[in-house]
C-alpha positions as CSV (number, residue, x, y, z in Angstrom):
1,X,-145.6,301.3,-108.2
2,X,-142.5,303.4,-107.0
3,X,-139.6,303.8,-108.7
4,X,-137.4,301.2,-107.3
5,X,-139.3,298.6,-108.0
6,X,-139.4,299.8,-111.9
7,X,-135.6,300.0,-111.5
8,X,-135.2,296.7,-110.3
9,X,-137.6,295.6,-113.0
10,X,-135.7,297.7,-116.0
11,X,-132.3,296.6,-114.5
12,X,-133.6,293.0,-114.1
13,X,-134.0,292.6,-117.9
14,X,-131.0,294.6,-118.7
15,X,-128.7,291.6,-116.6
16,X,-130.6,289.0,-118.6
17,X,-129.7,290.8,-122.1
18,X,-126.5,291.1,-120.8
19,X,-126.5,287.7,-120.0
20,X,-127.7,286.7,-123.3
21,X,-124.8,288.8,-124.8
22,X,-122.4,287.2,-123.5
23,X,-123.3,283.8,-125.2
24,X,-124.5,286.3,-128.2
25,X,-121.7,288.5,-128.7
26,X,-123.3,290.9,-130.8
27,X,-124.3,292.8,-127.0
28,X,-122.0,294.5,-124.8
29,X,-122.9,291.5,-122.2
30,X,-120.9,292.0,-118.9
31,X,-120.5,295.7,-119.6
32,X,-124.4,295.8,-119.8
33,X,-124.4,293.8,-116.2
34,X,-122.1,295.8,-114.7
35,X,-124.2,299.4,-115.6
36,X,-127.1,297.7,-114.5
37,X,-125.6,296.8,-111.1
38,X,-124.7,300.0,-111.0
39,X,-128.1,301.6,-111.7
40,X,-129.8,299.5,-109.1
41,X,-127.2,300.9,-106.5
42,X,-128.4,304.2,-107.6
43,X,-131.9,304.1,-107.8
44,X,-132.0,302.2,-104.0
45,X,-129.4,304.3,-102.5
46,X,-128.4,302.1,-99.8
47,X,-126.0,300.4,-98.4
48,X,-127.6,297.0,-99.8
49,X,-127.4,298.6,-103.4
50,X,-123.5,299.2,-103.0
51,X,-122.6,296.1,-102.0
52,X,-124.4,294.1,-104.3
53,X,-122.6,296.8,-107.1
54,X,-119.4,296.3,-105.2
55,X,-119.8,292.4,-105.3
56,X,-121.3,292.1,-108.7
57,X,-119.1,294.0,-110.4
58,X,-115.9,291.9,-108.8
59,X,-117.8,289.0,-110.5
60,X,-118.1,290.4,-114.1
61,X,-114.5,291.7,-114.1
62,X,-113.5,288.4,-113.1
63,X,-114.9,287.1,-115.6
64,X,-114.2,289.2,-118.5
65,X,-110.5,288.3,-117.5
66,X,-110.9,284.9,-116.8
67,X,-112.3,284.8,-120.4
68,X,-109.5,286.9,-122.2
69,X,-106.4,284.9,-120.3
70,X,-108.5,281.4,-120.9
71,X,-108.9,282.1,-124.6
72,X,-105.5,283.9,-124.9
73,X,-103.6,281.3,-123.4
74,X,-105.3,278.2,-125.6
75,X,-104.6,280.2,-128.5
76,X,-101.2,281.0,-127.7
77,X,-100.3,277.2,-127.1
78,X,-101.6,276.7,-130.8
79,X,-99.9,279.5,-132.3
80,X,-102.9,281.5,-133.6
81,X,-102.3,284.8,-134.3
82,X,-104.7,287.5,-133.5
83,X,-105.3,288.2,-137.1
84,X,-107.3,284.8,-137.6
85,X,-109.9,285.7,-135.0
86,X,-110.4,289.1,-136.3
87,X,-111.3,287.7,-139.5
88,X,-113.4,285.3,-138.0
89,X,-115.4,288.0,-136.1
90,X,-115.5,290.3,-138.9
91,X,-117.1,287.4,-141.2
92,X,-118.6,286.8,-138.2
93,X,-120.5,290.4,-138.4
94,X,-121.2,289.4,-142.1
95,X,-122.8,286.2,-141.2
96,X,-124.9,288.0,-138.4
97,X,-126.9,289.7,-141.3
98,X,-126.7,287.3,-144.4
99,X,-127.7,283.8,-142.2
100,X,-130.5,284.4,-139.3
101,X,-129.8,283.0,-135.6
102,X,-126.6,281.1,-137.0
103,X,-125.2,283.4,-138.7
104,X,-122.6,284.7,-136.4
105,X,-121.3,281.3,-135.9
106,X,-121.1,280.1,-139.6
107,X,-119.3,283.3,-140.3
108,X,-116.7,283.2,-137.1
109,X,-116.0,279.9,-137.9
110,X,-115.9,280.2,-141.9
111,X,-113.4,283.1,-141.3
112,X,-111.3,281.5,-138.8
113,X,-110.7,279.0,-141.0
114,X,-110.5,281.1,-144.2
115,X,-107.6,283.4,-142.4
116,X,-105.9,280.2,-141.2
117,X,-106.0,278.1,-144.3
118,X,-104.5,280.8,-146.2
119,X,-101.6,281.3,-143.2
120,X,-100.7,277.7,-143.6
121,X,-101.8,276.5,-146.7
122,X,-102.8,273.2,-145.7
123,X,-106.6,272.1,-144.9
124,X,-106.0,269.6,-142.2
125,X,-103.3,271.9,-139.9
126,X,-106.3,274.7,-140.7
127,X,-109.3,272.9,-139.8
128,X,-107.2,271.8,-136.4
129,X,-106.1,275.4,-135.6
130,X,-109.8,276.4,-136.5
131,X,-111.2,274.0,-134.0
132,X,-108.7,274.9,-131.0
133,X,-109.7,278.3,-131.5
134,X,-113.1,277.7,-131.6
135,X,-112.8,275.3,-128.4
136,X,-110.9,278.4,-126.9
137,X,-113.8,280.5,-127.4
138,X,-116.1,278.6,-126.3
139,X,-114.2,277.9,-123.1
140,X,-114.0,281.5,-122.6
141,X,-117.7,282.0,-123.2
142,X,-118.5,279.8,-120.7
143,X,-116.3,281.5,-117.9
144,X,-117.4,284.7,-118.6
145,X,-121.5,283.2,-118.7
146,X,-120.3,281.9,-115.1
147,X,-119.5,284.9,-113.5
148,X,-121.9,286.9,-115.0
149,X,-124.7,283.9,-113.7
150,X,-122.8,284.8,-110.1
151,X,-123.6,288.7,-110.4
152,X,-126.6,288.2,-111.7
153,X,-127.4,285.6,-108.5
154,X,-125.6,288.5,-106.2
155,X,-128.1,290.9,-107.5
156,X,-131.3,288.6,-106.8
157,X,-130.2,288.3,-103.5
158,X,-130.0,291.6,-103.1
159,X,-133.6,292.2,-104.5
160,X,-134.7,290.1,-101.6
161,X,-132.9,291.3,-98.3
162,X,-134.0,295.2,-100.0
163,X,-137.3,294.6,-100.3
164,X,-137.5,291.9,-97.3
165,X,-136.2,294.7,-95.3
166,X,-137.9,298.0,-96.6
């Protein structure tokens, strides 16, 4: 076996952890895709390599932004202040370790609503803020998972007209 197909092996599974932690953000998910990308176009060293870096990369920074302005925008038309999801991620850390699998969710949500309950002081206006923000991140999820699903696609395509062609 030579050494690009262990490369395209080892930077196979890194895109599909960095897949997974996008919908799991407790990995560095498109960061993790784009490296990889970039370590393929290394260890082929061709022009194939660079343009499936060049394209696949395009894709995960579109969709790292696409996330950011999609979240920040729903959360800025509900008038949630940064603060709240901090909390919620930070509980959301705690809840990674205390509750297996769900963890990170319970505790993201728990804390969102936590930090926003004591903002407003009222349940109902809390548990509606809680759930836009929670819709916002999820919508921003998804259109991050999206893109990186496109690089990850641009990559397998790759694999194919490289190898098809060595």
């Amino acid at each position: 076996m030579d050494a690009q197909i262990i490369w395209t092996i080892v930077c196979g599974l890194a895109i599909l952890v960095g897949a997974t932690g996008i919908i799991v953000p407790v990995l560095p998910g498109s960061m993790l895709i784009a490296i990889s990308l970039l370590a393929w176009a290394l260890a082929v060293g061709n022009a194939t390599g660079w343009v499936v870096f060049g394209v696949g990369v395009t894709f995960v920074a579109a969709g790292m932004a696409s996330s950011a302005v999609l979240t920040g925008r729903a959360m800025k038309k509900k008038s949630i202040p940064g603060r709240s999801v901090v909390v919620g991620l930070l509980l959301g850390i705690v809840g990674f370790f205390v509750i297996p699998v769900v963890g990170l969710l319970v505790g993201f949500a728990v804390g969102l609503f936590a930090s926003e309950f004591l903002r407003q002081k009222d349940a109902k206006a809390a548990v509606s803020s809680s759930l836009a923000a929670l819709k916002a991140t999820g919508l921003g999820i998804l259109a991050e998972f999206g893109f990186a699903a496109l690089a990850a696609g641009t990559w397998g395509v790759g694999v194919l007209v490289y190898f098809l062609n060595r």
